[in-house]
TORKOLTI-553243 format. One record per residue (C-alpha): residue number from 1; chain; x negated, y negated, z negated. Coordinates in nm, 4 decimals. Layout:
+------+-------+----------+----------+----------+
| resi | chain |        x |        y |        z |
+------+-------+----------+----------+----------+
|  NUM |     A |        X |        Y |        Z |
...
+------+-------+----------+----------+----------+
***
This chain:
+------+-------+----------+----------+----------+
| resi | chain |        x |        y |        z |
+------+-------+----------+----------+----------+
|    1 |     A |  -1.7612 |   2.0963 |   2.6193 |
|    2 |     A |  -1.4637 |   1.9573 |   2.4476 |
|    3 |     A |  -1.2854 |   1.6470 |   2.5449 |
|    4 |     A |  -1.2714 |   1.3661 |   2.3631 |
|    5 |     A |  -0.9617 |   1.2540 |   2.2948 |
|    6 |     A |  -0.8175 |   0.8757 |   2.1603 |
|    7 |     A |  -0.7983 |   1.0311 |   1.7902 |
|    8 |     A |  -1.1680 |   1.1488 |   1.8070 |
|    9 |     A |  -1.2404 |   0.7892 |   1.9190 |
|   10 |     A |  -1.0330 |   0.6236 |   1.6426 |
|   11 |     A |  -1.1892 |   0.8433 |   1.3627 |
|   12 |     A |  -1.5740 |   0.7865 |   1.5091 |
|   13 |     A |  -1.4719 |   0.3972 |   1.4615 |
|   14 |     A |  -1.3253 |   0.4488 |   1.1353 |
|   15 |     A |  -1.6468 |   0.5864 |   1.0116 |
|   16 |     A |  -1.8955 |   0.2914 |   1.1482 |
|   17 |     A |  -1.8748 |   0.1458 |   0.8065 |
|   18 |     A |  -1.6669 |   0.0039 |   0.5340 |
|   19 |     A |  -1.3417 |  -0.1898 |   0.6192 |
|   20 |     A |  -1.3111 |  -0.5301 |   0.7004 |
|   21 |     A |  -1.2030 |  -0.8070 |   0.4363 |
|   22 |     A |  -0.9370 |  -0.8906 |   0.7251 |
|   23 |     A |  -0.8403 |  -0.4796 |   0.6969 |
|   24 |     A |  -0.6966 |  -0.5366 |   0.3429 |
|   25 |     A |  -0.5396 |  -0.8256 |   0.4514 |
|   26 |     A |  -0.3031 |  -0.6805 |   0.6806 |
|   27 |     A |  -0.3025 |  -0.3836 |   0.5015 |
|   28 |     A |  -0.1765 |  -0.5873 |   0.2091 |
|   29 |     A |   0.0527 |  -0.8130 |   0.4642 |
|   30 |     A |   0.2256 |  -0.4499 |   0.5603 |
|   31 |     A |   0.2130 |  -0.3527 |   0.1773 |
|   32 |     A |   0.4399 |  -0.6364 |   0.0772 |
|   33 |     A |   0.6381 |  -0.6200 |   0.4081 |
|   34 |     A |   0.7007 |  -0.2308 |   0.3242 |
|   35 |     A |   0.8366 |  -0.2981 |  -0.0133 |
|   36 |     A |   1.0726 |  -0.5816 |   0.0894 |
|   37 |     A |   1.2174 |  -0.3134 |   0.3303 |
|   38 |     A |   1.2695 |  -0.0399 |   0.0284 |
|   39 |     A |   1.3784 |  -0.3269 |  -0.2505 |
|   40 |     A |   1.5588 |  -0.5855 |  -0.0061 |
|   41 |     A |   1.6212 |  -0.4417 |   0.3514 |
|   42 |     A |   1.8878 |  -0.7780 |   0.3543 |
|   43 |     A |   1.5838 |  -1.0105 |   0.3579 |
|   44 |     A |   1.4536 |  -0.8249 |   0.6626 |
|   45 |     A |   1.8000 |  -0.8795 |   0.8424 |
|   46 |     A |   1.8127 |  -1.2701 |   0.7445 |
|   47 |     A |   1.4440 |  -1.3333 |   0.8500 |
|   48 |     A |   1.5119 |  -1.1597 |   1.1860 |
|   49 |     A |   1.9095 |  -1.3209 |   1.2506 |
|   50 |     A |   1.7894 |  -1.6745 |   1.4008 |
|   51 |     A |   1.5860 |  -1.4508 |   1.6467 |
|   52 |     A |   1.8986 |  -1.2776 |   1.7662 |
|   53 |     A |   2.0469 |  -1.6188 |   1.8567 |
|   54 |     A |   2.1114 |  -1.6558 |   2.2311 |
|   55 |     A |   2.1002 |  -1.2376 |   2.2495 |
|   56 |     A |   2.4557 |  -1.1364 |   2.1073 |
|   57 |     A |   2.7589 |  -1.3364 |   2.0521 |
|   58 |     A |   2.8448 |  -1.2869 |   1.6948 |
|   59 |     A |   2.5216 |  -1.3024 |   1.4706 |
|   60 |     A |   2.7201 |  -1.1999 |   1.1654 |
|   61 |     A |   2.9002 |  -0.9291 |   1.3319 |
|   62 |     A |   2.5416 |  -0.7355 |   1.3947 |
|   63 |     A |   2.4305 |  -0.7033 |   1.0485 |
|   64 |     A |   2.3796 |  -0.2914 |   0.9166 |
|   65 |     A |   2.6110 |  -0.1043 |   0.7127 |
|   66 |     A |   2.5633 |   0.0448 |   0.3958 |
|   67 |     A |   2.4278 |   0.3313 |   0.5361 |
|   68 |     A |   2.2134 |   0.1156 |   0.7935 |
|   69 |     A |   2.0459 |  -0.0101 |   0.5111 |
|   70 |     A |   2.0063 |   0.2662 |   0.3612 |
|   71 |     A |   1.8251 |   0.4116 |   0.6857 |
|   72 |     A |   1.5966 |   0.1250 |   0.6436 |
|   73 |     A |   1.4814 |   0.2438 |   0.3140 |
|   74 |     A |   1.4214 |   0.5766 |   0.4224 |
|   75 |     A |   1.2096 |   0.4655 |   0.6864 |
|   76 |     A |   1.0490 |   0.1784 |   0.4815 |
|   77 |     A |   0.9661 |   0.5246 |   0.2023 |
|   78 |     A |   0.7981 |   0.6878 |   0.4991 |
|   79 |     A |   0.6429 |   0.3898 |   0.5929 |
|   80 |     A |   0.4499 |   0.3143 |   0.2777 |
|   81 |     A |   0.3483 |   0.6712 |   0.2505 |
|   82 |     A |   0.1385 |   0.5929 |   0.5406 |
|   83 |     A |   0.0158 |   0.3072 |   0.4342 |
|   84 |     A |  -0.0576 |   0.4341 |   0.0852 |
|   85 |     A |  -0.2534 |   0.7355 |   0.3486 |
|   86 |     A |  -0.4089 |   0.4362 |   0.5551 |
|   87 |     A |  -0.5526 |   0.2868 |   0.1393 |
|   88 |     A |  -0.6963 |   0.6242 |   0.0203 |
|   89 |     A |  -0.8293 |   0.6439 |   0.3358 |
|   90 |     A |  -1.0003 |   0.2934 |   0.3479 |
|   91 |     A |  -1.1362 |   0.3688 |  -0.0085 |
|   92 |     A |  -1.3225 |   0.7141 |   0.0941 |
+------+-------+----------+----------+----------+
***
């Protein structure tokens, strides 16, 4: 008998029915906050800068290079490939 593992769990939910009106919510939350991190990884930054208060000593001085933003894309490309995964999946 084969074990059951969290995947196999995740899948047999998946299939219980259709999603959730609060599914595309968050799935549209992610959509926009995906985007933002291709178009305008800067916005990201700002939003998260008055969090980093009281954690480093220069705020300014911790803010990516060109090439940290340009990591962020990258990762914010991959990122909406699995979401855009996570929609066709929803939809079938």
């Amino acid at each position: 008998m084969r074990r059951q593992t969290a995947l196999d769990v995740t899948l047999a939910a998946a299939k219980d029915g259709p999603p959730t009106a609060m599914t595309w919510v968050i799935m549209a939350f992610l959509l926009v906050m995906g985007l933002v991190q291709v178009i305008r990884p800067q916005l990201l930054w700002r939003m998260n800068r008055g969090l980093q208060r009281g954690y480093v000593k220069d705020v300014d001085a911790t803010e990516p290079t060109r090439k940290g933003y340009a990591l962020q894309r990258v990762v914010g490309v991959i990122f909406l490939g699995v979401l855009g995964w996570m929609f066709v999946s929803a939809l079938t």
